[in-house]
C-alpha positions as CSV (number, residue, x, y, z in Angstrom):
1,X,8.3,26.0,-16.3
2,X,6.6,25.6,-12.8
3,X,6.0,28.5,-11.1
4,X,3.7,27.1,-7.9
5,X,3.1,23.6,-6.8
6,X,0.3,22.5,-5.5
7,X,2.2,20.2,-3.0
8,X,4.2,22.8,-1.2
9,X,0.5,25.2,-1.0
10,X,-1.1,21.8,0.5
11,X,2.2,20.9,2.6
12,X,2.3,24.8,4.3
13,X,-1.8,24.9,4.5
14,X,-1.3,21.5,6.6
15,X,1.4,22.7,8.6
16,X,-0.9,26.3,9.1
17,X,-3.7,24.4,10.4
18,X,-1.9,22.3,12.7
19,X,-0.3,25.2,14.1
20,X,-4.1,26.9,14.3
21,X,-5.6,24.1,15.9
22,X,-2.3,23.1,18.7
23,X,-2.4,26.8,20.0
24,X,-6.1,25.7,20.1
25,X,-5.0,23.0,22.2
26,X,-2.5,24.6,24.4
27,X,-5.6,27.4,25.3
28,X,-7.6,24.8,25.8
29,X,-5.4,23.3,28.6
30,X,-4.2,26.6,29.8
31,X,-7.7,26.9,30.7
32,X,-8.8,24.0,32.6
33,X,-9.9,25.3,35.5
34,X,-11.6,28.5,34.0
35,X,-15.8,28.5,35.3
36,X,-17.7,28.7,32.1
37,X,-14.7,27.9,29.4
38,X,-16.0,25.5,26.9
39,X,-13.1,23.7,25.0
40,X,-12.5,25.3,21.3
41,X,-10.9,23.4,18.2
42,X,-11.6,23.0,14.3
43,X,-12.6,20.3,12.0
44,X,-9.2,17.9,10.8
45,X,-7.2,19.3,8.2
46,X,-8.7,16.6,5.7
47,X,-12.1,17.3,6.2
48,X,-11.9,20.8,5.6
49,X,-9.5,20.2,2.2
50,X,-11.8,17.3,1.4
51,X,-14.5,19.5,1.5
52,X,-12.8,22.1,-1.2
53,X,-14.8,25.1,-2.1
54,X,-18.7,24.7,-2.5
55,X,-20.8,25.5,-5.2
56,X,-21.1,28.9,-5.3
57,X,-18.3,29.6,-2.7
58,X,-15.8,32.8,-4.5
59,X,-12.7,31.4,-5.4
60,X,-9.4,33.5,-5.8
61,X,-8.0,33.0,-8.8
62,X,-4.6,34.8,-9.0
63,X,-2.7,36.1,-5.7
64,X,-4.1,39.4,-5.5
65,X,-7.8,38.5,-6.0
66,X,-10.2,38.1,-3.6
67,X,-7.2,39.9,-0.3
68,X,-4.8,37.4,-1.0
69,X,-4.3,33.7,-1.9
70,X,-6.9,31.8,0.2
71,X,-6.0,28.6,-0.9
72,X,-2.5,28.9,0.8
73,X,-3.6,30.6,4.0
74,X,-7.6,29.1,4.9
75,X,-9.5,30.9,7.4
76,X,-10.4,27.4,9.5
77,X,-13.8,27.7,11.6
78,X,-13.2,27.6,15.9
79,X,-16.0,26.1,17.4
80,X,-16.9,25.5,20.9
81,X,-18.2,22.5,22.8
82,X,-20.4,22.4,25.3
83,X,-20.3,18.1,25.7
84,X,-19.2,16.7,29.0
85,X,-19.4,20.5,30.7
86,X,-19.2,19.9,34.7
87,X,-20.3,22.0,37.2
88,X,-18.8,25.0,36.9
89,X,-19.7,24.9,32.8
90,X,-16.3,24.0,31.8
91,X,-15.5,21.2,28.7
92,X,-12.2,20.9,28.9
93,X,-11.3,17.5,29.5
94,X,-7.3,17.4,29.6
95,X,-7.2,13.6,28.5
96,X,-8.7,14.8,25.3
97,X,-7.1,17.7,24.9
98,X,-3.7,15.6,25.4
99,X,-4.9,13.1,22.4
100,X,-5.2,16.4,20.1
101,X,-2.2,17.4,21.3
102,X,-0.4,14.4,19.9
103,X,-2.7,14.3,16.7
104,X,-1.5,17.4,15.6
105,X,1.7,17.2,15.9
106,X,1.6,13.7,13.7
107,X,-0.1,16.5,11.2
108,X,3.2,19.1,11.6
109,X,5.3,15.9,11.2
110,X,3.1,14.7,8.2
111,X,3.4,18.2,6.6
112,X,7.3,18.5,7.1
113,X,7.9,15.4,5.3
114,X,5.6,15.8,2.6
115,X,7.5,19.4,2.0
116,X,11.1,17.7,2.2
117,X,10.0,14.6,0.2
118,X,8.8,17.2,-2.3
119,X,12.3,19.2,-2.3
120,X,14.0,16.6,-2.4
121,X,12.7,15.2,-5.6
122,X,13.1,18.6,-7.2
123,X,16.7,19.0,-6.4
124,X,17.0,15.1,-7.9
125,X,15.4,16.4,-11.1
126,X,17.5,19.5,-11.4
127,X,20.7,16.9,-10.7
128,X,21.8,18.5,-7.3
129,X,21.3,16.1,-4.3
Protein backbone atom coordinates (compact mmCIF):
# COMPACT_ATOMS: atom_id res chain seq x y z
CA UNK A 1 0.00 0.00 0.00
CA UNK A 2 2.61 2.60 1.27
CA UNK A 3 5.75 2.23 0.14
CA UNK A 4 7.51 5.74 1.61
CA UNK A 5 6.22 8.12 4.09
CA UNK A 6 6.76 11.42 4.05
CA UNK A 7 7.03 11.58 7.90
CA UNK A 8 9.90 9.21 8.39
CA UNK A 9 11.88 11.28 5.12
CA UNK A 10 11.06 14.63 7.19
CA UNK A 11 11.79 12.87 10.76
CA UNK A 12 15.52 11.47 9.37
CA UNK A 13 16.13 14.87 7.23
CA UNK A 14 15.54 16.66 10.74
CA UNK A 15 17.54 14.39 12.67
CA UNK A 16 20.46 14.78 9.53
CA UNK A 17 20.46 18.39 9.93
CA UNK A 18 20.77 18.48 13.47
CA UNK A 19 23.56 16.19 13.38
CA UNK A 20 25.13 18.73 10.40
CA UNK A 21 24.72 21.74 12.25
CA UNK A 22 25.89 20.20 16.22
CA UNK A 23 29.31 18.89 14.65
CA UNK A 24 29.00 22.61 13.37
CA UNK A 25 28.74 23.50 16.90
CA UNK A 26 31.30 21.25 18.51
CA UNK A 27 33.96 22.84 15.60
CA UNK A 28 32.88 25.90 16.42
CA UNK A 29 33.91 25.50 20.15
CA UNK A 30 36.80 23.37 19.49
CA UNK A 31 37.95 26.43 17.89
CA UNK A 32 37.67 29.25 20.20
CA UNK A 33 40.84 30.37 20.45
CA UNK A 34 41.84 29.87 16.75
CA UNK A 35 43.31 33.81 15.26
CA UNK A 36 41.13 34.35 12.21
CA UNK A 37 38.25 31.38 12.78
CA UNK A 38 34.96 32.92 12.17
CA UNK A 39 32.13 30.77 13.73
CA UNK A 40 30.22 28.55 10.94
CA UNK A 41 26.55 27.16 11.13
CA UNK A 42 23.26 26.80 8.77
CA UNK A 43 19.88 28.20 8.61
CA UNK A 44 17.21 26.16 11.18
CA UNK A 45 15.88 23.11 9.90
CA UNK A 46 12.35 24.88 9.34
CA UNK A 47 13.54 27.60 7.37
CA UNK A 48 15.27 25.57 5.00
CA UNK A 49 12.09 22.90 4.65
CA UNK A 50 9.84 25.91 4.80
CA UNK A 51 11.52 27.15 2.02
CA UNK A 52 11.01 23.83 -0.25
CA UNK A 53 12.38 23.83 -3.66
CA UNK A 54 12.21 27.20 -5.79
CA UNK A 55 10.79 27.75 -8.94
CA UNK A 56 12.97 26.48 -11.25
CA UNK A 57 15.03 24.55 -8.68
CA UNK A 58 15.54 20.45 -10.30
CA UNK A 59 13.62 18.20 -8.33
CA UNK A 60 14.40 14.36 -8.18
CA UNK A 61 11.62 12.57 -8.80
CA UNK A 62 12.32 8.87 -8.19
CA UNK A 63 15.51 7.62 -6.06
CA UNK A 64 17.94 7.25 -8.77
CA UNK A 65 17.26 10.62 -10.41
CA UNK A 66 19.08 13.55 -10.12
CA UNK A 67 22.51 11.11 -7.74
CA UNK A 68 20.21 10.09 -5.30
CA UNK A 69 17.01 11.10 -3.25
CA UNK A 70 17.65 14.73 -2.25
CA UNK A 71 14.72 15.20 -0.49
CA UNK A 72 15.89 12.59 2.27
CA UNK A 73 19.49 13.62 2.43
CA UNK A 74 19.66 17.90 1.75
CA UNK A 75 22.86 19.37 1.03
CA UNK A 76 22.29 22.38 3.93
CA UNK A 77 24.46 25.68 3.12
CA UNK A 78 27.60 26.47 5.99
CA UNK A 79 28.02 29.95 6.28
CA UNK A 80 30.43 31.98 8.15
CA UNK A 81 30.07 35.01 10.45
CA UNK A 82 32.13 37.55 10.74
CA UNK A 83 29.73 39.62 13.68
CA UNK A 84 31.26 40.27 17.12
CA UNK A 85 34.95 39.16 15.61
CA UNK A 86 37.62 40.38 18.37
CA UNK A 87 40.99 41.07 17.93
CA UNK A 88 42.50 38.34 16.74
CA UNK A 89 39.38 38.01 13.91
CA UNK A 90 37.76 35.25 15.73
CA UNK A 91 33.53 35.07 16.10
CA UNK A 92 33.21 32.47 18.18
CA UNK A 93 31.37 33.44 21.10
CA UNK A 94 31.07 30.09 23.31
CA UNK A 95 27.78 31.51 25.14
CA UNK A 96 26.22 31.33 21.74
CA UNK A 97 27.64 28.50 20.56
CA UNK A 98 26.37 26.71 23.98
CA UNK A 99 22.60 28.07 23.10
CA UNK A 100 22.96 26.13 19.69
CA UNK A 101 24.30 23.51 21.29
CA UNK A 102 21.16 22.94 23.33
CA UNK A 103 18.79 24.03 20.33
CA UNK A 104 19.83 21.25 18.35
CA UNK A 105 19.64 18.79 20.46
CA UNK A 106 15.76 19.82 21.28
CA UNK A 107 15.73 19.24 17.19
CA UNK A 108 17.48 15.42 17.56
CA UNK A 109 14.91 15.00 20.48
CA UNK A 110 12.06 16.53 18.25
CA UNK A 111 13.02 14.27 15.38
CA UNK A 112 13.24 11.00 17.57
CA UNK A 113 9.82 11.35 18.78
CA UNK A 114 8.22 12.35 15.67
CA UNK A 115 9.86 8.93 14.10
CA UNK A 116 8.64 6.74 17.29
CA UNK A 117 5.20 8.53 17.36
CA UNK A 118 5.11 7.61 13.73
CA UNK A 119 6.03 3.79 14.40
CA UNK A 120 4.16 3.54 16.83
CA UNK A 121 0.92 4.27 15.15
CA UNK A 122 1.80 1.98 12.31
CA UNK A 123 2.30 -1.05 14.49
CA UNK A 124 -1.30 0.11 16.21
CA UNK A 125 -2.76 -0.05 12.64
CA UNK A 126 -1.24 -3.31 11.74
CA UNK A 127 -2.68 -4.60 15.42
CA UNK A 128 0.92 -5.37 17.01
CA UNK A 129 1.71 -2.95 19.87
Amino acid sequence: MFTELNVFKIAYSMATHAGKRQALVSQNIANADTPGYHAKDIKPFQEDYAAGPRPGDMVASRGSHLNGNKGSQMDWAVTSSDAGADPNDNSVSIETEILNGVEVKRQHDRALAIYKSSMNILRTSIGRS
